[in-house]
C-alpha positions, -999 to +999 in steps of 0.1 A: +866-093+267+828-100+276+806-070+277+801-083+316+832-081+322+838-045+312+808-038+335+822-053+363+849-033+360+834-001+352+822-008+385+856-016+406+866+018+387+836+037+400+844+027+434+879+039+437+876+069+416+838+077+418+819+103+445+824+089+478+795+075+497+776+059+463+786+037+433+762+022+404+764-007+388+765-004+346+745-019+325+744-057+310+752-074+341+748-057+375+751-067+413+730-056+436+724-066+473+705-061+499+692-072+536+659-094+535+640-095+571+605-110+576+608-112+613+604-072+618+585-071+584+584-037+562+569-048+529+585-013+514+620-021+528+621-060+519+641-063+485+617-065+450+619-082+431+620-121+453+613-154+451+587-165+425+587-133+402+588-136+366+626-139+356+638-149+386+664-176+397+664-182+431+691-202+455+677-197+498+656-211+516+621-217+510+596-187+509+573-211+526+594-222+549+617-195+558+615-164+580+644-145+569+673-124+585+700-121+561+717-104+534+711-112+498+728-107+467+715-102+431+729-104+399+710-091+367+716-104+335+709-077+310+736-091+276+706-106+259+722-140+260+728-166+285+758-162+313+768-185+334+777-176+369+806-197+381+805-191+419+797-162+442+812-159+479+812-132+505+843-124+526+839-106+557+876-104+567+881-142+573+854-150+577+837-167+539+804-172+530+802-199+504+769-212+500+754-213+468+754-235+440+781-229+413+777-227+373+743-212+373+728-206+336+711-170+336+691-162+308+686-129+288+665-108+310+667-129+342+681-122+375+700-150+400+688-143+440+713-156+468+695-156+499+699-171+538+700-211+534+688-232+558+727-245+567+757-239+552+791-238+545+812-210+555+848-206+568+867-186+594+831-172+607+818-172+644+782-168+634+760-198+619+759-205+579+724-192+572+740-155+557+729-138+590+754-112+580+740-084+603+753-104+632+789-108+616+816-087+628+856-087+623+871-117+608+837-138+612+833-126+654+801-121+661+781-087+665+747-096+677+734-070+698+763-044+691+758-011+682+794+000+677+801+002+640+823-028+629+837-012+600+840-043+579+833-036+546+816-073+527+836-078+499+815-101+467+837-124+445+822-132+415+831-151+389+813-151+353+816-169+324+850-181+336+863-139+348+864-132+383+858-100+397+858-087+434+830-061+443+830-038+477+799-036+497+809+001+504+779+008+522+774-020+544+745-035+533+751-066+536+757-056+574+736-031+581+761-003+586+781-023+604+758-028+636+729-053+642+703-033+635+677-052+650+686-041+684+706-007+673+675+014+664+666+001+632+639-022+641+639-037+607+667-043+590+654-051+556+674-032+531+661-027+496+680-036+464+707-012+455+737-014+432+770-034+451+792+002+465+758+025+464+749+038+499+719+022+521+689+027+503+664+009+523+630+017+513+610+017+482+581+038+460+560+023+439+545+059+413+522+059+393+519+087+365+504+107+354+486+119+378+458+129+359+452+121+322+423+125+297+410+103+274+384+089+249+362+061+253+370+032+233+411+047+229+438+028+251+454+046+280+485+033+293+495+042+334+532+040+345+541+025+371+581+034+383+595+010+414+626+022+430+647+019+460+652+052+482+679+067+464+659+063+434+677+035+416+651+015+395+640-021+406+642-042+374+617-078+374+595-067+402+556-078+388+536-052+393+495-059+400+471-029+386+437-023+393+409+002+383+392+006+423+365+025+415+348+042+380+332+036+352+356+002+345+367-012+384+372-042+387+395-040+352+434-059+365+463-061+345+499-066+356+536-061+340+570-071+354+596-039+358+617-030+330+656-021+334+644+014+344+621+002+368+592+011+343+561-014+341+527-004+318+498-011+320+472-003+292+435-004+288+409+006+267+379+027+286+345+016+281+325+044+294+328+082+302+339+089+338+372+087+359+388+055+366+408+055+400+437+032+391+463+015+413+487-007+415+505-029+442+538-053+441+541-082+463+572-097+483+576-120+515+571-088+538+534-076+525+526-057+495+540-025+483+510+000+474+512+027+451+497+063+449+462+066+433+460+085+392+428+092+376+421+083+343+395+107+327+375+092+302+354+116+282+334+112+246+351+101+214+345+131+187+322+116+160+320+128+129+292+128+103+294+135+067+269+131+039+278+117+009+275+128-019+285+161-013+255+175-028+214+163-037+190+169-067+159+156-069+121+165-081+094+179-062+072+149-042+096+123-055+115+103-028+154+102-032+173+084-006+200+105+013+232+086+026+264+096+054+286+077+071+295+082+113+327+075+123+346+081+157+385+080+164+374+040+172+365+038+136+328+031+120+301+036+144+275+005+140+239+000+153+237+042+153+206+063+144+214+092+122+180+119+109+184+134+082+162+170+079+156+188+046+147+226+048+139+221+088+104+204+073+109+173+057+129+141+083+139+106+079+160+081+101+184+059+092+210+031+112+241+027+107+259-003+097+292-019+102+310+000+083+293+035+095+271+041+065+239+051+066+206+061+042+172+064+045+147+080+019+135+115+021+104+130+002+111+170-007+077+188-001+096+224-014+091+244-043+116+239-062+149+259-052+179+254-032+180+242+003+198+226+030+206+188+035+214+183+074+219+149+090+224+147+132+236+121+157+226+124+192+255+109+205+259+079+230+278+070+260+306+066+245+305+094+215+299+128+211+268+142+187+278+150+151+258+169+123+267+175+088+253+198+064+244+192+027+228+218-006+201+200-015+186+216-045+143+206-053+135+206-093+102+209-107+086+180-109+079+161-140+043+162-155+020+146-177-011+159-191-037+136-208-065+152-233-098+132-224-126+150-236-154+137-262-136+133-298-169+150-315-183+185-311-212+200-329-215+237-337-241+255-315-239+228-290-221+223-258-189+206-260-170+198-225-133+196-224-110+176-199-080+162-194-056+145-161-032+158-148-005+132-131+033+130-112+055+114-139+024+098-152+012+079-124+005+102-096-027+126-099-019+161-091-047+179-070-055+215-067-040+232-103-055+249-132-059+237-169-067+258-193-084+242-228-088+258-262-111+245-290-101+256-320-074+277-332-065+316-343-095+342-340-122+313-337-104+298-309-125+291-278-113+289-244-123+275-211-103+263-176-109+239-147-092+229-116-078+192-112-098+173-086-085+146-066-081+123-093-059+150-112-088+155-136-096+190-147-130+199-175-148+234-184-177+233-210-181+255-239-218+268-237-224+268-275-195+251-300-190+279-324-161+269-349-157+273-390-168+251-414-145+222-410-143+184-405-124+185-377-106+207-351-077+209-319-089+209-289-052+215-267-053+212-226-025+237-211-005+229-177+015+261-172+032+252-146+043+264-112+063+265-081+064+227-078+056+209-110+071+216-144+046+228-174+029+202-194+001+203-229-020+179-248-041+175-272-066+158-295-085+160-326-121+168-321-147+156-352-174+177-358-210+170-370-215+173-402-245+178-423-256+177-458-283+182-482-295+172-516-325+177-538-338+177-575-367+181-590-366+152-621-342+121-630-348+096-654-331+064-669-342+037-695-358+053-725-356+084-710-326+093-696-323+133-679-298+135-650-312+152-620-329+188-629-330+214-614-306+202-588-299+220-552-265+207-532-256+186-528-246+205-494-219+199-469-216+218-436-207+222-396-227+253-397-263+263-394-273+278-426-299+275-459-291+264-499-328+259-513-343+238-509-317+222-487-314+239-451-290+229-420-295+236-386-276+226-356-275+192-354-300+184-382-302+183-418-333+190-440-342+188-475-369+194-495-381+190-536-415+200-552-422+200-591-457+217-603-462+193-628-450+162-646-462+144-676-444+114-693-451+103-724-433+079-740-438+053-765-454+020-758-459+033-720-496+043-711-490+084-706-485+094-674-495+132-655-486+139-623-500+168-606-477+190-575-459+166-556-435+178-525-412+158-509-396+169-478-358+144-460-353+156-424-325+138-404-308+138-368-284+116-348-316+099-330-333+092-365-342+108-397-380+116-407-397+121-440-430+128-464-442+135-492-473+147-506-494+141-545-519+166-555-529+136-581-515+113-610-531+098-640-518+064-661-536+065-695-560+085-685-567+066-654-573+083-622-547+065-595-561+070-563-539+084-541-538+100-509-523+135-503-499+126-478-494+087-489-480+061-462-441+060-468-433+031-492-465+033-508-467+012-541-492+011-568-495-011-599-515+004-628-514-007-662-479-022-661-466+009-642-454+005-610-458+034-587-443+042-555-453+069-534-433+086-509-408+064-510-382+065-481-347+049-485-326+053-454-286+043-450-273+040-413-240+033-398-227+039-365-220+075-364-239+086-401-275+089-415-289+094-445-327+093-455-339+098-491-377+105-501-388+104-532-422+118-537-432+096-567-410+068-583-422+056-615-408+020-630-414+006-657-395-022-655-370-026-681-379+005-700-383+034-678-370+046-638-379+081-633-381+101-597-396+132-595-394+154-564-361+139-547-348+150-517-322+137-491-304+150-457-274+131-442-258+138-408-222+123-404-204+122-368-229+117-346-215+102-312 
């Protein structure tokens, strides 16, 4: 049997065995009538869903053309597949009503209206065709203008899908109680939809609910809107208009055709914080059907900020960029500025992107220690503010230390030491001690500066006063402090060095005697003496004398030279010498000769060559050496003889 069917005569079984005075149509396929007047109109009374709503098939007259005064029948189709509904007539004793079309498709969902015609057929009735049924009385007489009850009961045959079935208008609304009720009291007769054997239900509400609700910008809120008949039996396909009237987003419409329970939604999202006064109206041939007023109470959307990662290292004065991401129950927050503050002190600001995320670079000014990361949102219109809180720990900044004082020193002398100080090598660092030694052990000397601008720090050493040694450390010292981690260098300092060397006699040829008596030679950073050599700071002196000398060897004219001196003296600038000759003879010969001869001064005498104070001096960049002989004898081939030799050198001058 179809489920309609079964319906129909759930019904017929609800009317004979039911509560008196009220039956309900069940579910799938229901009948419902009504009473539709636009000549006395009441917009609540008039039966909603008509004409023109969404689902509906309609066979009356024209909505355009029509002012109605009659009874109307509905029949909902809620099987989810198509019906088809044969024929539907109304008996009023003998009196038929048979004007509508037969086999009438009715989809899933959709509802078939018989309404007043403009003519038609009827049988056995007094009254006109047009359904005016409040005018019809027993067996078709008519009741226009009578106010006794008639008490005919309207009787609905329909036939579905090939089943008939015979439904009782057991309360009279088809006939309005059995009176006309246009001149009986009622004024208007409209009658709204109710289920075929339910009591007069005439009027309608249209409630809206909540009456209050509370939501967050940028989330969807959904209002309710119920439409029922007086008794409170839902009105199913009635399109329902909403409107925001006033708040932050009036003007916003939607609309929604009634559901089986008379339920129709409508949804929005809010775009702003404050409370929307919503609405919502439902439209028939009579006027419009006007709910109550809800408030929809749009407030912030929570935010939330978190800083990722969860924690932060980095050096003292280095920048590190710090990241978060801000989202709301929307999802990312874009376009958003979010500071971040280290320590209360130190503040950068960032925007967020699509996604929510967020950086921005941050330069810790702190000693190094643990502190605290936070980042903060203001808000909008739309969000609540949001902070987050991060450790954030500062280490000592990396440092470099440079040695750039003078590679040479000389003992007794002032000697300046210096280095730079930098950030990771690149930075100078301002403002911080360095402490220098020369030296090392008990002979270690020590001096400190403070780094300028430029990270460069130097202290002098009044007077150099190190052993005797070629070279020495000279180490720069960073300790360290609060902010910046310890650093050291150091170099390798060369020291001026002097030496010495004198003899009184050498000879080679036919007489050969290796230098006698011999001083040094002499090697020192030190001041000091070895006669006849002496050192001094930063010069070098040497001297040689002989009393006498006489040569006498064969085939070479004798030779006597009286005291001769000779005297090497030598500093970085230059070296100086002389010599002096109390006299010298060749064969006999007196060899005039000055005291204090000119340097290089030479003097040929019987095959002899003399040379007199001669000076023979060896330079390089950073060493002198300056030999003076007081007399040089040559006898070419046969004899080379110096008596009274002396020389100073100085090595590492700078």
């Amino acid at each position: 049997m179809p489920a309609f069917f079964g319906m129909l005569a759930l019904v017929l079984a609800s009317l004979a065995f039911g509560p008196a005075g009220r039956a309900h149509a069940a579910a799938n396929v229901s009948v419902e009538v009504g009473y539709a007047d636009t000549l006395r109109a009441n917009p609540n009374n008039f039966p909603t869903p008509w004409s023109g709503a969404p689902g509906v098939v309609y066979d009356g007259c024209a909505v355009s053309s029509c002012s109605y005064d009659g009874g109307a029948i509905r029949i909902v189709n809620n099987t989810g597949i198509t019906v088809h509904v044969d024929s539907v007539t109304v008996h009023f004793g003998t009196c038929v009503f048979d004007l509508w079309q037969k086999n009438v498709p009715l989809g899933a969902n959709q509802s078939l209206i018989l309404a007043q015609t403009a003519s038609g057929a009827n049988s056995g009735c007094a009254a006109d065709g047009t359904f005016d049924t409040s005018d019809v009385g027993p067996n078709g007489a008519s009741w226009a203008g009578v106010c006794t009850p008639s008490g005919v009961i309207p009787v609905v045959d329909v036939s579905i899908d090939g089943t008939p079935s015979s439904l009782q208008d057991a309360g009279q609304i088809l006939n309005t109680l059995g009176v006309d009720g246009a001149d009986c009291g009622m004024g208007n007769e409209s009658q709204q939809w109710a289920p075929i054997g339910s009591v007069s239900c005439p009027g309608s509400t249209l409630a809206l609910a909540p009456p209050t609700q509370t939501d967050t910008v940028g989330i969807a809120a959904t209002v309710t809107a119920t439409l029922a008949n007086s008794c409170g039996d839902p009105l199913q396909g009635a399109l329902i208009s909403f409107a925001v009237a006033s708040g932050p987003d009036a003007g916003h419409t939607g609309s929604a055709v009634t559901d089986a329970g008379g339920k129709a939604n409508f949804t929005y999202t809010g775009t702003a914080v404050g409370t929307d006064v919503v609405g919502a109206s439902a439209t028939n041939p009579a006027g419009t059907i006007t709910s109550n007023r809800v408030n929809v109470v749009w407030i912030k959307r929570a935010s939330k900020l978190t800083i990722s990662p969860s924690s932060t290292t980095s050096d003292f004065n280095d920048p590190v960029t710090v990241s978060g991401t801000l989202t709301d129950s929307a999802g990312p927050i874009s376009g958003a500025p979010v500071t971040f503050t280290l320590n209360s002190a130190e503040t950068c600001t960032g925007t967020t992107t699509a996604n929510g995320s967020v950086s921005c670079s941050i330069t810790p000014r702190e000693a190094a220690g643990s502190y605290t990361l936070t980042a903060g949102y203001a808000g909008s219109a739309g969000d609540q503010p949001a902070s987050a809180s991060a450790p954030f720990t500062v280490a000592h900044e990396e440092t470099t230390l440079t040695y750039t004082g003078s590679t040479h020193a000389a003992n007794g002398q002032p000697y300046t030491l210096s280095g730079t100080l930098k950030e990771d090598g690149a930075t100078p660092i301002a403002g911080r001690t360095v402490t220098f030694t020369l030296g090392g052990g008990g002979s270690a000397q020590t001096c400190s500066g403070t780094t300028d601008t430029a990270g460069n720090a130097s202290c002098t050493i009044a007077a150099v006063n190190q052993p005797n040694a070629a070279t020495v450390p000279a180490i720069a010292v960073f300790a360290g402090d609060a902010y910046y981690s310890p650093a050291s260098a150091s170099g390798v300092v060369t020291f001026l060095t002097m030496t010495g060397h004198a003899f009184g006699l050498s000879s080679s040829g036919l007489v050969g005697i290796s230098p006698t008596p011999e001083a040094g030679p002499v090697s020192t950073t030190v001041p000091g003496t070895s006669a006849p050599t002496a050192v001094n700071p930063n010069s070098s002196t040497a001297n040689a004398s002989v009393q006498r000398a006489g040569i006498g060897v064969l085939g070479i004219p004798a030779i006597q030279i009286g005291a001769v001196m000779s005297t090497s003296h030598m500093v970085c600038s230059g070296g100086t010498g002389d010599a002096t000759v109390a006299y010298i003879t060749v064969g006999g010969v007196a060899v005039p000769v000055s005291v204090h001869p000119g340097p290089n001064t030479t003097v040929n005498v019987l095959g002899v060559k003399l040379i007199l104070n001669e000076q023979i001096p060896t330079d390089t960049a950073t060493d002198h050496t300056l030999t003076v002989n007081a007399v040089h004898v040559i006898v070419p081939g046969l004899l080379n003889t110096v008596v009274a030799s002396s020389t100073s050198d100085i090595h590492g001058c700078y």
